[in-house]
C-alpha positions in Angstrom: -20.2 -14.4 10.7 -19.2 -17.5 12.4 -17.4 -17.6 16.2 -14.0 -18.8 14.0 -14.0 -15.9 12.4 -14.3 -13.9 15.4 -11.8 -16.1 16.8 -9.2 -14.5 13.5 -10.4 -11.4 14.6 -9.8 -12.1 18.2 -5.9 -13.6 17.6 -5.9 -10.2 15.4 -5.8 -7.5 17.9 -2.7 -8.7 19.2 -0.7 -9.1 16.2 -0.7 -8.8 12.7 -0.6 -12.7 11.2 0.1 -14.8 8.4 -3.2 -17.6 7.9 -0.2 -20.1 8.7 0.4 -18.2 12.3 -3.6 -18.0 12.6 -3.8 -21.7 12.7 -1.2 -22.1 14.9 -2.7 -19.9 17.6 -6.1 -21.1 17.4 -4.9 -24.5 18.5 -5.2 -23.4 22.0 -8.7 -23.1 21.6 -10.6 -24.1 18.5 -9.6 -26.6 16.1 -9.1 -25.2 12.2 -7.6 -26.6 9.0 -5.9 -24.6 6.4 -9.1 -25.0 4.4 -11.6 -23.2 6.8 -9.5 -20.1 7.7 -8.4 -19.2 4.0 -11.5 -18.6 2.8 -12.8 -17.1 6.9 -10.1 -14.6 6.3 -11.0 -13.6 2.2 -14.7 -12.7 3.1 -13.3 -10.5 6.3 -11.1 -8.9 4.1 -14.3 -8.0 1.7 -16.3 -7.2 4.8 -13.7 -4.6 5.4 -12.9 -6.6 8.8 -9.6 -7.3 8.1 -6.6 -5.7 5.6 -3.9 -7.7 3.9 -0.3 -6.4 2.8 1.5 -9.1 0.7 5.2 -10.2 2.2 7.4 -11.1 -1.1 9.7 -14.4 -0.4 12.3 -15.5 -2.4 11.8 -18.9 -3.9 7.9 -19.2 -2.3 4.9 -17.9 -3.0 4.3 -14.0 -1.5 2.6 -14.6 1.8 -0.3 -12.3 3.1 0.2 -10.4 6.8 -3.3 -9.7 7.9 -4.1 -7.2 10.1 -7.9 -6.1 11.7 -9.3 -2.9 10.7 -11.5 -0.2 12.8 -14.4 -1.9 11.5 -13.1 -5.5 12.7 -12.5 -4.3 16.3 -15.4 -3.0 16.7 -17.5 -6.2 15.2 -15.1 -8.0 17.6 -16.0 -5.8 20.6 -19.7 -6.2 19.9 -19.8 -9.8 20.2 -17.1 -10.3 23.1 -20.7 -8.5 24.5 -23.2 -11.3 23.7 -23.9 -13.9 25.9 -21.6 -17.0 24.5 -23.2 -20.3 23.8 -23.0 -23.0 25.9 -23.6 -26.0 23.9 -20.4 -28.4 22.8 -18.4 -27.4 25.7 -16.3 -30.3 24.6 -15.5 -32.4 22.1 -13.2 -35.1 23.1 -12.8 -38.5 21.1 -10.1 -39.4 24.2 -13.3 -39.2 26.6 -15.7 -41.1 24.7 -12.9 -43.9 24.6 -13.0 -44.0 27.9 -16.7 -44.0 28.8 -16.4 -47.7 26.9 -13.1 -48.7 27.9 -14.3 -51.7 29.5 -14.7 -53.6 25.8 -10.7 -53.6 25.6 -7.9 -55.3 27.6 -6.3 -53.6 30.7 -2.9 -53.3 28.9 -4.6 -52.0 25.9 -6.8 -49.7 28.6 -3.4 -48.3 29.9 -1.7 -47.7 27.1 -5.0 -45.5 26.1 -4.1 -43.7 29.1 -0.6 -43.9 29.2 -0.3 -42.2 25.5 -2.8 -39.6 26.8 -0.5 -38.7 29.8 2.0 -38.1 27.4 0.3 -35.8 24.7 -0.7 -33.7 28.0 2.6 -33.9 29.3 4.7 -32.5 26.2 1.8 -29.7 25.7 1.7 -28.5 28.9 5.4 -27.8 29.0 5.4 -25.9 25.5 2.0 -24.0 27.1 4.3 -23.4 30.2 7.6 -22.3 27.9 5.6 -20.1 26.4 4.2 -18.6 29.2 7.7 -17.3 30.5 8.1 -16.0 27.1 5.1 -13.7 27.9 6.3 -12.8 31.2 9.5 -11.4 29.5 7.5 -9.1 27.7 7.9 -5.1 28.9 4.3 -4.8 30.1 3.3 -7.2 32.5 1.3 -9.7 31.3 -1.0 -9.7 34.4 -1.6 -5.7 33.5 -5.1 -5.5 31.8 -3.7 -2.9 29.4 -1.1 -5.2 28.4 -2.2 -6.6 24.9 -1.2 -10.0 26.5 -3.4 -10.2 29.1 -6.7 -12.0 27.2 -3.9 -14.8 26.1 -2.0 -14.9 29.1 -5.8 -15.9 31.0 -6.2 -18.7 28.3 -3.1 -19.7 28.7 -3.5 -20.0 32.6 -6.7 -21.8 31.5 -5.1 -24.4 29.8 -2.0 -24.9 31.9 -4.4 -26.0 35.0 -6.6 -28.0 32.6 -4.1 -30.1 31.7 -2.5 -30.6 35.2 -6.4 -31.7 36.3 -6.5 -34.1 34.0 -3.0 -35.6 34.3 -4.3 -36.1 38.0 -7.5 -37.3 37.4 -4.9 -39.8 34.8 -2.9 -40.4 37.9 -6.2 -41.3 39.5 -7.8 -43.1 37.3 -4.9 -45.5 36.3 -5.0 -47.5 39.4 -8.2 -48.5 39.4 -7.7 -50.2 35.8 -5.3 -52.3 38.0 -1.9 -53.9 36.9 -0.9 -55.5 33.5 
């Protein structure tokens, strides 16, 4: 098994999800087309990992509602125990923009960093709107029982990511100088 399928397995013990609601909640930390979890999530299912039970919809095809197995949680649990690798850490095209940024124009330069303030922007507030939809939940989400907790720390994660980089933006802008 690959780490994205342990990363299904992983957005599994939560919540029982569509492949559709899979790829949506991976975004926060792995990067997955369609075409990668589909067949992830048909060789789980004959590994006994995960179940299925198919939704009928009116007018679209039946969708599937996965949800992980005995067996899948405790695959899960045994690698949550091994050491993680440490290699490709990140993966950012934005970064390797900048490491040559010097080839283009300063307007050109900020606009590069301008846009990128922006993307950070909008996603932290959805990461932020969605963290007060967490803390509306019953359980707290700080409570390490809570089946919340694991995503409320990535989420936490993420939300102070992105304000160090819109500072290190804030920083950095200056010293491309005015256009």
């Amino acid at each position: 098994m690959n780490t994205l399928s342990y990363g299904l397995l992983s957005m599994l013990v939560r919540k029982p999800c569509t492949g559709y609601e899979l790829t949506k909640l991976l975004r926060l930390f792995w990067q997955a087309k369609h075409s990668q979890i589909y067949p992830l999530l048909a060789m789980l299912e004959r590994e006994n990992l995960v179940t299925f039970e198919l939704i009928g919809q009116t007018g679209k095809p039946d969708k599937k509602l996965y949800t992980i197995t005995e067996s899948g949680e405790g695959a899960l649990r045994s690698w949550i125990l091994e050491a993680p690798a440490t290699e490709n850490l990140e993966r950012d095209e934005f970064l390797i923009k900048v490491y040559a940024v010097g080839l283009i124009g300063k307007a050109e330069a900020m606009q590069l960093f301008q846009e990128r303030s922006e993307a950070l922007q909008e996603r932290l507030h959805r990461l932020e709107a969605e963290m007060e939809l967490m803390n509306m939940d019953e359980v707290r989400v700080t409570d390490y029982a809570s089946k919340q907790f694991g995503r409320f720390l990535l989420y936490r994660r993420k939300v102070g990511l992105l304000k160090e980089e819109l500072s290190w933006i804030d920083w950095a802008t200056p010293l491309i100088g005015r256009v």
